[in-house]
C-alpha positions in Angstrom: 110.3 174.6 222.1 108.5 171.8 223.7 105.2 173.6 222.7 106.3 173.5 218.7 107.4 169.8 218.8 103.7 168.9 219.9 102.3 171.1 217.4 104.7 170.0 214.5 103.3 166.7 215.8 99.6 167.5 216.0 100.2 169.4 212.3 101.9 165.7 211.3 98.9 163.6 212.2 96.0 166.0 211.0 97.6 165.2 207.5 98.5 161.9 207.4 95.2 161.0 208.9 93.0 161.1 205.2 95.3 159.2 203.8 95.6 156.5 206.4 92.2 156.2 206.7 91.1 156.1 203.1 93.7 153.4 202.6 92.0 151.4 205.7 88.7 152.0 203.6 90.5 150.7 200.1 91.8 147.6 202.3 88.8 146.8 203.9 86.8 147.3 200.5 89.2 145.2 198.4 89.2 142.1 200.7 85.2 142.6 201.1 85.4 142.6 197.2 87.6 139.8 196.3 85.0 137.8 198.5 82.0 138.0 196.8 80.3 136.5 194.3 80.0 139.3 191.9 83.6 139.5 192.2 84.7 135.6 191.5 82.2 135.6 188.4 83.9 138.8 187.0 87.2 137.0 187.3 85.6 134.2 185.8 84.2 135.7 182.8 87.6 138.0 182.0 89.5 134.8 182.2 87.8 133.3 179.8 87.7 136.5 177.8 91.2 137.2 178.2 91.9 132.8 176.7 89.1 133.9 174.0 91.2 136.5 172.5 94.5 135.0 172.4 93.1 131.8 170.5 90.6 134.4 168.4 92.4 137.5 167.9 90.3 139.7 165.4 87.4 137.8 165.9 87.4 138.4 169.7 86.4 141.5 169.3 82.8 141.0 167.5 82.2 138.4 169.9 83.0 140.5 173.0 80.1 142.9 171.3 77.3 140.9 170.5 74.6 138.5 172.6 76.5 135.3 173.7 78.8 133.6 175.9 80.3 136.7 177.0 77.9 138.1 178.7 77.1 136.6 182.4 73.6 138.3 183.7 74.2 141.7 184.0 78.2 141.1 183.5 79.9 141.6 180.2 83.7 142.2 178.9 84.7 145.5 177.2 87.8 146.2 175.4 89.7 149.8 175.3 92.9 150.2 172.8 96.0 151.7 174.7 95.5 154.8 172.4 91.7 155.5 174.4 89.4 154.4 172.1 86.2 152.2 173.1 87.2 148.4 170.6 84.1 146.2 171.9 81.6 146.2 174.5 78.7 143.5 175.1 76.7 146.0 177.4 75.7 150.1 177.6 79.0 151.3 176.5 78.8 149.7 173.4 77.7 153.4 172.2 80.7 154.5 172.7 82.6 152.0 170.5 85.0 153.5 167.7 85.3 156.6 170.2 87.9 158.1 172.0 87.2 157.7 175.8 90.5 158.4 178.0 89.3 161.7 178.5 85.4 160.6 179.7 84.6 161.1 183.5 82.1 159.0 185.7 79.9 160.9 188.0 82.4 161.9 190.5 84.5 163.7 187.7 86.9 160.5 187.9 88.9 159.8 184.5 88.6 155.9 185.3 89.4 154.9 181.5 92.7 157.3 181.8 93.3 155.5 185.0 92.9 151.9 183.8 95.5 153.1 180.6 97.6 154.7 182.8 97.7 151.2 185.1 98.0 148.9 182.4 101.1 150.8 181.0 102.8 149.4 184.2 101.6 146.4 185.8 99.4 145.4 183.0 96.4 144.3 185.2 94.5 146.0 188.4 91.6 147.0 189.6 89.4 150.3 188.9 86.0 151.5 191.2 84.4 154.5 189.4 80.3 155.5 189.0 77.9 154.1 186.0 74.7 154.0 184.5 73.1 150.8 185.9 70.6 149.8 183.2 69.5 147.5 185.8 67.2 150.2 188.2 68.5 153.2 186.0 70.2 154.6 188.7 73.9 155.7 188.7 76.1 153.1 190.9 79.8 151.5 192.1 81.1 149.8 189.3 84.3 148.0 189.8 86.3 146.3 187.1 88.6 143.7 186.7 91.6 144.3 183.7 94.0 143.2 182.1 96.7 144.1 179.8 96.9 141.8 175.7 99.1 142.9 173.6 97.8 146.6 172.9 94.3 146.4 174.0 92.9 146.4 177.4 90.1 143.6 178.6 88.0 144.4 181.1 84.8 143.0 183.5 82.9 145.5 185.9 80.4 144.5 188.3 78.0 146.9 190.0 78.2 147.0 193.8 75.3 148.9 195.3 75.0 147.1 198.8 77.5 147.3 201.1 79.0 144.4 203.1 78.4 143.3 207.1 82.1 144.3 207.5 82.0 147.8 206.0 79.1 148.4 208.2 80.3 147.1 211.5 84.0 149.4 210.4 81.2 152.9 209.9 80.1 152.0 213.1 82.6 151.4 214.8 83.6 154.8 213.6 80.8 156.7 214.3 81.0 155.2 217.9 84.6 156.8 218.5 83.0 160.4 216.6 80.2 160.2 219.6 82.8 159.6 222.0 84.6 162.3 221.3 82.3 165.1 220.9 78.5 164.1 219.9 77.4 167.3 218.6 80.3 167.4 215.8 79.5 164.1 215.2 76.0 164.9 214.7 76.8 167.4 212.2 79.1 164.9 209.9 76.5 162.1 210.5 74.4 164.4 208.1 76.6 165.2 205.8 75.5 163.8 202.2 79.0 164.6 201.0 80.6 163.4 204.2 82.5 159.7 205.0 79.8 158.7 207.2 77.7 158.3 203.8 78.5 155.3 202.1 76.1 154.8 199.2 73.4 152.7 200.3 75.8 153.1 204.2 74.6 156.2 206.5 74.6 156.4 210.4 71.3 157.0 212.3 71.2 158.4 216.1 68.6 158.7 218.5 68.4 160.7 221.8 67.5 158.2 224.6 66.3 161.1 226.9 63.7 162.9 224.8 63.8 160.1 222.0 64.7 162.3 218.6 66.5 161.7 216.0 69.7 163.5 216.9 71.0 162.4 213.1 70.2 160.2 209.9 72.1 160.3 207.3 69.6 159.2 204.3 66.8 161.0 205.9 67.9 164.6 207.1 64.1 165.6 207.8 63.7 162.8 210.6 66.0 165.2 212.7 64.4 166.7 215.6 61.2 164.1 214.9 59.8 161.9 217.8 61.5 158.3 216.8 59.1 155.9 219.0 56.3 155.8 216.8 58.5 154.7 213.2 57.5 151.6 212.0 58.9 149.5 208.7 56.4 148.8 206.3 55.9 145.9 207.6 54.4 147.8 210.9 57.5 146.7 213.0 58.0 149.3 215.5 61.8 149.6 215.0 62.8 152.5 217.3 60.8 150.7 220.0 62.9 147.5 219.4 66.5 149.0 219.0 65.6 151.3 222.6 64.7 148.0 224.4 67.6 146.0 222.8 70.5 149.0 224.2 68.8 149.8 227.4 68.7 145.8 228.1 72.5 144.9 226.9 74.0 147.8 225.5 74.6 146.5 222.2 72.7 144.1 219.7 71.1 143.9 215.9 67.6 144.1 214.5 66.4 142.9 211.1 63.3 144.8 209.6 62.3 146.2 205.7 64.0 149.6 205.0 64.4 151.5 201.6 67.5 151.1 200.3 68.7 155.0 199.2 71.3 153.4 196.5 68.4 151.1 194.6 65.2 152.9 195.6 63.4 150.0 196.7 61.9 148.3 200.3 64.8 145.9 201.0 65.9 143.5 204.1 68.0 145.5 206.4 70.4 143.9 209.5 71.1 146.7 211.5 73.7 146.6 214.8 73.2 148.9 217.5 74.9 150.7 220.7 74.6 152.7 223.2 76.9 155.8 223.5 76.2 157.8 226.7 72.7 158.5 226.7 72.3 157.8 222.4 71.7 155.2 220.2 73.8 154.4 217.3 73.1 152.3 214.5 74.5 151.4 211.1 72.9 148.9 209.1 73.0 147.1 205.5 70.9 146.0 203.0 71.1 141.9 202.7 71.5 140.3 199.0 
């Protein structure tokens, strides 16, 4: 009997563990969100969008859609009718205006219009993180966008996110930490994995072997695996490996700055990365700094 209970138990907290950690991640995310800049001048700009419209009516609509005061930089506002279809847009979806969308997915397969329609036939207003075409770098990104709910149409202000925060960073390593912990040669294996959580967009964990000093796991370069790490340098010439493996062998734990390419953007970017040593490895998780 006492043998079922624990595995009832076990069986219990093998499923609710997904769930309780992706809503950790949609926590963490949200608060890293509704703190950045990007995120204050989105509000901003539907604000206004959403005054615009209720002073404008009809004529909202043509000025949501052309060059003006509603678009911020790369932000713009976007307007979707409760039945699906695309009403105004002042950036790349504006070829999809007049056309059904509810039914269109984003890059994951996610109906994100379907899910803002859905949302603002109930509260009215929320929040909605799907993939899209950044005209920016012409790469495929986050998007997140800020709606709301006037009369029967549906205003709305995304903002790409392609760099993760200190805070998301220090959380994946903190996590890969407790993977290492617990068995390092699982760890390894799900440190690699593209499709896994330990690859966050422009996020990845990176290990090294202190004993025979190999990469052990990096998750936006598989092919480094197995390589000798001492010799990497950043473009700059910085030895980088040489630093990190002084900084954990001297205090166990620590950060480095250097130029890194940046998976999500393609390009040499600044990079703060924190370190620590597990056993005999080191474990690092860095980000890219705006």
């Amino acid at each position: 009997m006492l043998r079922l209970i624990l595995m009832f138990s076990s069986l219990i907290i093998l499923l609710m563990s997904p769930t309780m950690y992706a809503a950790e991640k949609t926590t963490a995310t949200a608060t890293v969100l509704e703190e950045s800049g990007e995120a204050r001048r989105a509000k901003a700009l539907l604000a206004k969008a959403i005054d615009y419209y209720k002073e404008n009516k009809g004529r909202a609509l043509a000025a949501f859609s052309r060059s003006g005061e509603f678009i911020n930089g790369d932000l713009y506002v976007y307007v979707l009718g409760m039945n699906g279809h695309m009403l105004a847009s002042g950036g790349s979806s504006a070829a999809l205006i007049g056309r059904d969308v509810s039914s269109m997915l984003d890059a994951t397969g996610k109906s994100f219009f379907r899910e803002m329609i859905d949302t603002a036939k109930g509260p009215g207003t929320g929040t909605v993180e799907y993939r899209w075409h950044n005209r920016a770098d012409g790469k495929v990104e986050r998007k997140v966008t800020y709606f709301q709910k006037v009369d029967d149409r549906i205003i709305a202000v995304g903002f790409f996110i392609p760099r993760a925060s200190s805070e998301q960073a220090n959380s994946l390593l903190e996590q890969a930490v407790r993977a290492v912990e617990e068995n390092p040669l699982d760890a390894f294996v799900a440190f690699n994995d593209l499709n896994g959580k330990f690859v966050q967009d422009d996020l990845y964990v990176f290990v090294v072997d202190l004993k025979d000093i190999r990469f052990r796991a990096h998750g936006a370069s598989p092919r480094l695996v197995g390589t000798y790490a001492l010799d990497l340098r950043d473009p700059t010439g910085k030895p980088i490996i040489k630093k990190m493996i002084a900084i954990v062998k001297t205090k166990g734990r620590g950060s480095l700055d250097y130029k890194w390419r940046n998976p999500v953007t393609d390009k040499i970017e600044s990079k703060h990365t924190s370190l620590r040593k597990v056993n005999n490895y080191l474990v690092g998780v860095g980000y890219y700094i705006r």
